[in-house]
N, C-alpha and C positions, 0 to 999 in steps of 0.2 A: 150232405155231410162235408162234401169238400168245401164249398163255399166257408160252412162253418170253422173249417179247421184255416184256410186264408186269413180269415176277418181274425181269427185267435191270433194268427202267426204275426201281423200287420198290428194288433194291439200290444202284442210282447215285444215286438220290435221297435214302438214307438215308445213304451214305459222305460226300455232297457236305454233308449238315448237320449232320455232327457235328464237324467243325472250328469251325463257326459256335458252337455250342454250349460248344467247351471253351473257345474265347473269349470269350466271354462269362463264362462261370466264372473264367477267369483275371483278365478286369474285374472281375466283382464283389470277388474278391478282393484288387486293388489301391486300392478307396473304402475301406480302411479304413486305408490309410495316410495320417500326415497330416503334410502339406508345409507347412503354414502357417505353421512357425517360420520358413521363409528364403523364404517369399510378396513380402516386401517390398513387399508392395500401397499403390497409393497413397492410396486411403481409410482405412486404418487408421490411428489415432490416436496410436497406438507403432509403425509398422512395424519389421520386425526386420530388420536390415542387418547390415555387416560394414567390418571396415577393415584393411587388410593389407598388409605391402612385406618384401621379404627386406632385412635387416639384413646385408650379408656373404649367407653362406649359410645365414644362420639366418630360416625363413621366421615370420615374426610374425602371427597372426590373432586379430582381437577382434571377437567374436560380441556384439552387443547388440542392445536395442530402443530407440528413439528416438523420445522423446515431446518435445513441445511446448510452449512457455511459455504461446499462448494467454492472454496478460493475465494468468493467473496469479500470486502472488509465489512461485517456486521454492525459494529456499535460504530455511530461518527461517521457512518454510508450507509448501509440496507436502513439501519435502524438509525434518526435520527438523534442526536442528545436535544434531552431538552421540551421533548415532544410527548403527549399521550401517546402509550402504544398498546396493542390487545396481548403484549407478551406473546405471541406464536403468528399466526398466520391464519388467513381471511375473516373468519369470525372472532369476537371475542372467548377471551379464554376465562373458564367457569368454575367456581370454586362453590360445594355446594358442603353443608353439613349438617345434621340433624340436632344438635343441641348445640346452644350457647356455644364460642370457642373463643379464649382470650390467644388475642394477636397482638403477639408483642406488648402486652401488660395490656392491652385494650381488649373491652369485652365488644363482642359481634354475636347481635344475635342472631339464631338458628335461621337457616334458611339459602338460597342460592345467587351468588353473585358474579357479576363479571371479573376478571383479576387486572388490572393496567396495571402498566408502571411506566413512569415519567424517566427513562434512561439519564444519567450525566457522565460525567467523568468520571468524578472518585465517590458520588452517591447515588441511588436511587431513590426515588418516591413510588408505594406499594400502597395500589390504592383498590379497595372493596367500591363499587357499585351496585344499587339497585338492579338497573337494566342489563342484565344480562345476557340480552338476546340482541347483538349489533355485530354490523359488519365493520370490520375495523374500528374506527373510533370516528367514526363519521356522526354517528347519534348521543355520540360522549355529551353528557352532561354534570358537572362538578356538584349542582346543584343533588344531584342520586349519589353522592359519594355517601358512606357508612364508614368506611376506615378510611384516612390518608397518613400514612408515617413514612419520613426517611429513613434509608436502612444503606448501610456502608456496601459495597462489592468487595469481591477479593479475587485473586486469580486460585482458578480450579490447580489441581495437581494435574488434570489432564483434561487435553482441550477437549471441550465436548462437540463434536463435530454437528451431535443432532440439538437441535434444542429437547432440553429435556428438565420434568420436573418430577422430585419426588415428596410421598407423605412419610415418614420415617417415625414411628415408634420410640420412644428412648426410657421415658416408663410406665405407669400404669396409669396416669393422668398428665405425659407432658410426650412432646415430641416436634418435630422440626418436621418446616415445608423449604426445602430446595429449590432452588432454580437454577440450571446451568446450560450455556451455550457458549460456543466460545472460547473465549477466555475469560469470561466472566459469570462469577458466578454470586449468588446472596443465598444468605439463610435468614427464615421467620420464625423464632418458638412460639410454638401454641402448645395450649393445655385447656384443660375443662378443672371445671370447676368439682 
């Protein structure tokens, strides 16, 4: 009887640690995914954030990284004039939307893009790409462009210290995409159809 009740105890104690075991396997398995593109941590010098508002019912998301002026001069130093840029920092920055969306009297259909813009002086170029998924604008191709249009700047009422971009509502099928950093700032209307 003893014997029997050992081999019992040694079988319930082996059943009982092997759940223990494949979770831990299942953990190790999940360290190698990595969350820190939407971390949004507050020590990070770029955190990657997001800006988003259903337009109608076309929902609008713009995935970026938002870096800091930090005394820096931005436009004409950090930010080249003249140049592709991913608008934020390291990866490009991602403008995605579920139906059709007219950008500045241009129709863009449905779907996810990278957002550039060609910095200047007193204009920008606001350009939609295909390729979405690049690191800075090192795999920029004009050839994946979908939208390019120049659009005026103006100086914000107040410096935007982070770079920052908003989706804004204005009515039931029209509203404005923001960008502000700086001292410079632009507006795009969109609308759905």
């Amino acid at each position: 009887m003893k014997n029997k009740l050992i081999i019992a105890a040694l079988l319930l104690s082996i059943s009982c640690s092997s759940p223990k075991e494949e979770k831990v396997a299942e953990s190790n398995g999940h360290e190698h995914h990595d969350h820190s593109a939407h971390a949004g941590t507050s020590n990070a010098k770029s955190p990657r954030t997001a800006a988003m508002a259903n337009i109608g019912s076309n929902h609008v998301h713009i995935d970026y990284s938002a870096p800091s002026v930090r005394g820096r001069q931005i436009f004409g130093g950090l930010v080249a004039f003249d140049e592709v840029w991913v608008t934020g920092a390291h990866t490009a920055t991602s403008i995605a939307f579920n139906k059709d969306l007219i950008i500045e009297g241009e129709k863009v259909p449905k779907g996810k893009y990278a957002l550039f813009t060609i910095p200047g002086e007193n204009s920008w170029t606001v350009i939609l790409n295909k390729n979405y998924e690049q690191h800075l604008a090192d795999d920029y191709d004009e050839a994946d462009d979908v939208l390019r249009i120049k659009i005026e700047t103006f100086t914000p009422e107040v410096q935007a210290e982070q770079l920052k971009f908003e989706v804004i509502s204005k009515t039931s099928n029209s509203g404005v995409l923001r960008f502000s950093w700086d001292q410079t700032a632009f507006e795009l209307d969109i609308e759905v159809e």
